[in-house]
C-alpha positions as CSV (number, residue, x, y, z in Angstrom):
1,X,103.0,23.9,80.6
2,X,103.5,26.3,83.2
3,X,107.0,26.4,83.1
4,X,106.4,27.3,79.7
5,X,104.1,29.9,80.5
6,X,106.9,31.0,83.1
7,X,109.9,31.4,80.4
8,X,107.2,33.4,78.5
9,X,106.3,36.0,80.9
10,X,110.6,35.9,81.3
11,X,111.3,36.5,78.0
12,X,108.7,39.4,77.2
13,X,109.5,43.4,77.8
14,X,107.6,45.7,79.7
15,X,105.5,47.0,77.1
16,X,104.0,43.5,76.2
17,X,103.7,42.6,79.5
18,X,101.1,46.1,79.9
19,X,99.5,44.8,76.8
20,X,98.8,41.5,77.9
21,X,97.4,42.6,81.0
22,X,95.3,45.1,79.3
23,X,94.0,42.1,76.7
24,X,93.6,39.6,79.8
25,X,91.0,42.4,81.3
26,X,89.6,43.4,78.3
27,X,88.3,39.9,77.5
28,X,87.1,39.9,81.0
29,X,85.1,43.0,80.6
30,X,83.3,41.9,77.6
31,X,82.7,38.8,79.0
32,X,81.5,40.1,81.8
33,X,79.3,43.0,79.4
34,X,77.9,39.7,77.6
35,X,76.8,38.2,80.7
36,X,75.1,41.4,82.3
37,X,73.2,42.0,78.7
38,X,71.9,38.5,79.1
39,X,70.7,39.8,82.2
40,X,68.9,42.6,81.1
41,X,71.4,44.6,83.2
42,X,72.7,48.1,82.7
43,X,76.6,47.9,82.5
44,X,79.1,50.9,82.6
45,X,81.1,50.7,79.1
46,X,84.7,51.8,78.3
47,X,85.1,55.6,78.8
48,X,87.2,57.5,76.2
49,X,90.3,57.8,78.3
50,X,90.1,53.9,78.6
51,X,90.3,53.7,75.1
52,X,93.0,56.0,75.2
53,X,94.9,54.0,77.4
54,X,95.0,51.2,75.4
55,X,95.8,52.7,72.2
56,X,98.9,53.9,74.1
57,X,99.7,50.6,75.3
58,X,98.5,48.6,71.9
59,X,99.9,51.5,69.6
60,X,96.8,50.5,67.4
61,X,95.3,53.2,65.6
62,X,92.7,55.9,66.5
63,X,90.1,54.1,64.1
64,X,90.7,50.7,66.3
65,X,89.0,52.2,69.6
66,X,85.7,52.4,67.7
67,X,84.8,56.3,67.9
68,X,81.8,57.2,67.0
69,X,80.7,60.2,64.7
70,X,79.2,61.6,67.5
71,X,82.8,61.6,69.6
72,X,84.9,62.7,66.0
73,X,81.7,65.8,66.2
74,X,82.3,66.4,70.1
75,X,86.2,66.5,69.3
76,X,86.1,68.8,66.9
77,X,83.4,70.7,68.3
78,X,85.7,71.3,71.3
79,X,88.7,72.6,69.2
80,X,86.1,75.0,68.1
81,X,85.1,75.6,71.6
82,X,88.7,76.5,72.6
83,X,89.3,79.2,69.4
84,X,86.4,80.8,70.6
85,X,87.6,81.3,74.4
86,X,90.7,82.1,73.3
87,X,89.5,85.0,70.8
88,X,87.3,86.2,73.8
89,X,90.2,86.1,76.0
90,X,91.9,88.4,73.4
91,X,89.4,90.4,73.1
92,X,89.0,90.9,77.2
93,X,92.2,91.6,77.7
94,X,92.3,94.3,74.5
95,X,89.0,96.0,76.3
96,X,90.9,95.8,80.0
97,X,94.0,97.9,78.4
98,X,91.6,100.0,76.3
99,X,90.0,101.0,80.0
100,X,93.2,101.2,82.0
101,X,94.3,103.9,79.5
102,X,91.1,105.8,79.1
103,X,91.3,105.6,82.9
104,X,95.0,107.2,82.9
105,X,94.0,109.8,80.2
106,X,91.1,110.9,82.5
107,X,93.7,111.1,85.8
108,X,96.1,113.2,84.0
109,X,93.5,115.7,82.4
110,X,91.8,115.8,86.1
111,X,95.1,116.9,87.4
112,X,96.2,119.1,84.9
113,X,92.7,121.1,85.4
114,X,93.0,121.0,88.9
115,X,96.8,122.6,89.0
116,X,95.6,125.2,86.1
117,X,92.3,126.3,88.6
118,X,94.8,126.4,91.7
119,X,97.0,128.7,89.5
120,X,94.5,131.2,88.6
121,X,93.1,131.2,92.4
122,X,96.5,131.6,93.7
123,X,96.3,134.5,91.2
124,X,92.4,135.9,92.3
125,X,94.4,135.7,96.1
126,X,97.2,138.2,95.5
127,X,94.5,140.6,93.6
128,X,92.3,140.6,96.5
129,X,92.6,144.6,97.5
130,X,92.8,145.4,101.0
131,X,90.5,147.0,103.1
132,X,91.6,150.1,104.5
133,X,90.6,150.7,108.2
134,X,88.1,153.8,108.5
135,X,89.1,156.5,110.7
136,X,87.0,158.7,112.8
137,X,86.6,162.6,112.1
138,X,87.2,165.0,115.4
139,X,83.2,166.1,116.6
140,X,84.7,169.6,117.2
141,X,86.8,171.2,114.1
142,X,87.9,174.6,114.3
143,X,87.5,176.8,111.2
144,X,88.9,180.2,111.7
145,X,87.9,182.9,109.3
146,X,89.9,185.0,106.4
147,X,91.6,188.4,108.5
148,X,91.8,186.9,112.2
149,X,93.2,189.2,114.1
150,X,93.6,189.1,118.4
151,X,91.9,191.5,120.1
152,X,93.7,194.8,120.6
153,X,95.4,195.3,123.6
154,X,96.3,198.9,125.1
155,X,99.5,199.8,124.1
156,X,100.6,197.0,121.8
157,X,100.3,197.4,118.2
158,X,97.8,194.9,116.7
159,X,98.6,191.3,115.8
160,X,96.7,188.9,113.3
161,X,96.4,185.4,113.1
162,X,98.7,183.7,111.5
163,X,97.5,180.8,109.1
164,X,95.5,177.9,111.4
165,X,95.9,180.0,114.9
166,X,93.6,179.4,117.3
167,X,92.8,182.5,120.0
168,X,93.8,182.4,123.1
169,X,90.5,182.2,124.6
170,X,89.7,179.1,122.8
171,X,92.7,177.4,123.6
172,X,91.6,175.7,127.4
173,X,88.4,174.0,124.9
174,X,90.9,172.6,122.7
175,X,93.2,171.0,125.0
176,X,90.7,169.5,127.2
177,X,88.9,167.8,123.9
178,X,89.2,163.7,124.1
179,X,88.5,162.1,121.0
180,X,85.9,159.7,121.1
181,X,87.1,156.1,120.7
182,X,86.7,154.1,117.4
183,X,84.0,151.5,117.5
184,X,84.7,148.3,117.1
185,X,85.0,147.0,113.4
186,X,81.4,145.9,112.0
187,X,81.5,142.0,111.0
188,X,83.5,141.2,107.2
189,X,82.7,139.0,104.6
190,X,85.5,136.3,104.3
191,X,88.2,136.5,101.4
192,X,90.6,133.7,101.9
193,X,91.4,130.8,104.0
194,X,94.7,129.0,104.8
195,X,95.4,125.7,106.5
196,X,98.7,125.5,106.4
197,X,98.7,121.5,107.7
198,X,97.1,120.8,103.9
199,X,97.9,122.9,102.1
200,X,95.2,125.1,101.5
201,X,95.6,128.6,100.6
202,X,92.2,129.5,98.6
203,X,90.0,132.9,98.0
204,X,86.5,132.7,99.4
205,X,83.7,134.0,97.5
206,X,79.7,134.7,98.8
207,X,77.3,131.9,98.0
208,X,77.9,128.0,98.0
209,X,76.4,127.2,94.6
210,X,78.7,125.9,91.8
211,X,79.4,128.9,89.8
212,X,81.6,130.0,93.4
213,X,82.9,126.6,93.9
214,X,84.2,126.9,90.7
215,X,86.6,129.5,92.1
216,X,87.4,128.8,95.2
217,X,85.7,128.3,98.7
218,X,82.1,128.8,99.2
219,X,80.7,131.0,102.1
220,X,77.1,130.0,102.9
221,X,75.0,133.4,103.0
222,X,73.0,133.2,105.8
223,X,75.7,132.0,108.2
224,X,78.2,134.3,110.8
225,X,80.7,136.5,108.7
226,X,84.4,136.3,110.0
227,X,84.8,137.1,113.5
228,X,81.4,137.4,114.1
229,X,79.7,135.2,117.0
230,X,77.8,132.4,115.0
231,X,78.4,129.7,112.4
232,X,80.8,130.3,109.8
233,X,79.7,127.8,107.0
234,X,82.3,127.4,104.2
235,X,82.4,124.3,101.7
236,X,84.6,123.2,98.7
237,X,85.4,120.3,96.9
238,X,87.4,117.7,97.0
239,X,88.8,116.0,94.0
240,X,87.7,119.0,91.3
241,X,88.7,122.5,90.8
242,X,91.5,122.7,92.2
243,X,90.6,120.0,95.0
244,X,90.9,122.8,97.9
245,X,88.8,120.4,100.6
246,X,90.8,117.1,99.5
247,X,92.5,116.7,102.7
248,X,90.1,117.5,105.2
249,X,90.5,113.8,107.1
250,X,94.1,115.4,107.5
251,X,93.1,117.8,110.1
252,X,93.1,116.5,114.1
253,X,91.7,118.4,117.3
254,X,94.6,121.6,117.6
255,X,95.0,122.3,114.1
256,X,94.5,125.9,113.0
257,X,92.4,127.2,110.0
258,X,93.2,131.4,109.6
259,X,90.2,133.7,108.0
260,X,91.2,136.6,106.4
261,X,88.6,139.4,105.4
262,X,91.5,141.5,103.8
263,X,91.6,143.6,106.7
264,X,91.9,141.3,109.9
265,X,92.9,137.7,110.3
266,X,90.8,135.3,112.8
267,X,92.1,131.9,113.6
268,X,90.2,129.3,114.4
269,X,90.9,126.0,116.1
270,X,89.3,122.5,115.2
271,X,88.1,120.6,117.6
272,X,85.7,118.0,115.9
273,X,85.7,116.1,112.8
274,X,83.0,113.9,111.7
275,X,81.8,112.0,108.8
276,X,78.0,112.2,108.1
277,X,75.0,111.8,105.2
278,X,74.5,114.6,102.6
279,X,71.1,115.2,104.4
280,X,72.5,115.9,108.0
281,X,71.8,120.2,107.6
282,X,71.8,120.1,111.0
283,X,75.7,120.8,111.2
284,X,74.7,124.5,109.6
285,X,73.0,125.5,112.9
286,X,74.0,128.6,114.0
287,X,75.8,129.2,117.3
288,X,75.9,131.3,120.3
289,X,79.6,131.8,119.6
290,X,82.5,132.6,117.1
291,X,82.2,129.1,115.4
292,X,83.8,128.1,112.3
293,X,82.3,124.7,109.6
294,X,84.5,123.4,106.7
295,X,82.3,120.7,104.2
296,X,83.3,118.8,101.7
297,X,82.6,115.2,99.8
298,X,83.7,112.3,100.9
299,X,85.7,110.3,100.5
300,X,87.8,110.4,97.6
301,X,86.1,110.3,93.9
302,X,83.2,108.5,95.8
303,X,81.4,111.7,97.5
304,X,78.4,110.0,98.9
305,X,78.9,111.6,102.1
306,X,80.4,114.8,103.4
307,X,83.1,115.5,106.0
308,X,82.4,118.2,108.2
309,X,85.1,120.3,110.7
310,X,84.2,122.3,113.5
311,X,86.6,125.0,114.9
312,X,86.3,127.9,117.3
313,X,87.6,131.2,117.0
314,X,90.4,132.2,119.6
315,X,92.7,135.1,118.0
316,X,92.3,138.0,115.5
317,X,95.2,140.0,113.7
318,X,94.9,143.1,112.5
319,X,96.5,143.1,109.2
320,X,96.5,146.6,108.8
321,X,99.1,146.7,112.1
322,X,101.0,143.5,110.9
């Protein structure tokens, strides 16, 4: 009988060799289900992929695994399940490009703005008119009257004064005149900065509020004018009109920022930059020197803080000499 058994297992192919094994420990599991419900013993049944399994290996048909409505519901419930995250997914990924091209839209208008404003200040820049330097009248100005004549000397016909002469007897006053010398220039308001490391070239208008942001740079009123000993506050911003400040984190200890007042040019040299909260006023303070303070947001499209640069005056240009 065994050899029997023997030429059997020979003879049969792979597939009915899986199915035999499969039937062998099926009848085993119910058996052993039988036993433990005699028990009164909770048993683990056949999962779905078991069932599965065997219909792959039986080729017997779907309704031969004994489904349930509940598992035919489940089924179709999660085919449902999937159209629906895949529709969401569709829509996601429609919203995503919708934002990405709002995003770019919003970009390019920014930029085309900002090269528009730094046209026109460019512009406001070569209108700003210069100052002309004042000169000092002479304290003594000689006015001679209509029919000057020299006083008549014996024996030589009379001689008048030609047009502008000055008499003789005058002439030892005039020549030892000085004239007294021109006071030094009173302090001017600022007109245009450059920082040539960035890129900035902007007109600077009085007052820090937005209407002269929108223009340019900002002078604080209240703080030094240019070239005067004290705290030059200017500000700007940094990623609208015209984005003057935008490359303030640029700057390094050495780097030169030039003043102009349309009359004189002061440079200034940084030597500090620091990062600090929209409340710290203190950087403002005035100072018992020629001091300079660029501010601006920061950072970049965030501006929850402000940058702040300190320079020091060391040189002034007369532009009326250059």
């Amino acid at each position: 009988m065994a050899q029997r058994s023997n030429r059997n297992l020979e003879n049969m192919s792979e597939r009915e060799l899986q199915e035999a094994l499969y039937r062998k420990r099926y009848a085993e599991r119910k058996n052993r289900l039988t036993r433990l419900k005699g028990e009164g013993r909770v048993v683990d049944v056949p999962t779905r992929e078991q069932k599965l399994e065997y219909l792959q290996l039986t080729g017997a048909a779907p309704a031969q695994l004994g489904s349930s409505d509940e598992e035919l519901a489940e089924s179709n419930s999660g085919r449902w399940r999937n159209i629906f995250n895949r529709s969401l997914l569709a829509v996601e990924i429609v919203a995503a490009i919708g934002f990405i091209w709002i995003v770019y839209s919003l970009v390019g208008s920014l930029r085309q703005l900002n090269t528009e404003i730094v046209e026109a200040q460019q512009e406001a820049i070569a209108n700003i008119p210069a100052v002309a330097t004042p000169t000092l009248s002479p304290v003594i100005d000689l006015v001679i009257l209509p029919s000057g004549h020299k006083p008549p000397v014996e024996g030589q016909p009379i001689v008048y004064e030609e047009a502008g002469g000055i008499p003789e007897h005058l002439l030892p006053l005039v020549d030892a005149y000085v004239p007294p010398e021109a006071p030094p220039p009173a302090p001017e308001q600022p007109r245009q900065i450059e920082i040539n490391k960035i890129g900035v070239n902007a007109p600077i208008f009085a007052g820090h509020e937005e209407e002269q942001l929108k223009k340019g740079v900002g002078h604080s009123i209240g703080t030094a004018l240019v070239g005067e000993r004290g705290n030059m506050v200017l500000s700007a911003h940094n990623d609208i009109y015209g984005e003057i400040f935008r490359h303030l984190d640029q700057l390094s200890a050495g780097d030169e920022v030039v003043v102009s007042s349309g009359r004189s040019s002061y440079t200034y040299v940084v030597n500090e930059i620091q990062v600090v909260l929209p409340t710290a006023v203190e950087v403002m303070a005035p100072t018992d020197h020629a001091s300079l303070t660029l501010i601006s947001c920061y950072p970049y499209l965030v501006d929850n803080k402000r940058i702040v640069v300190k320079a020091d005056l060391i040189e002034t240009v007369d532009e009326d000499q250059s």
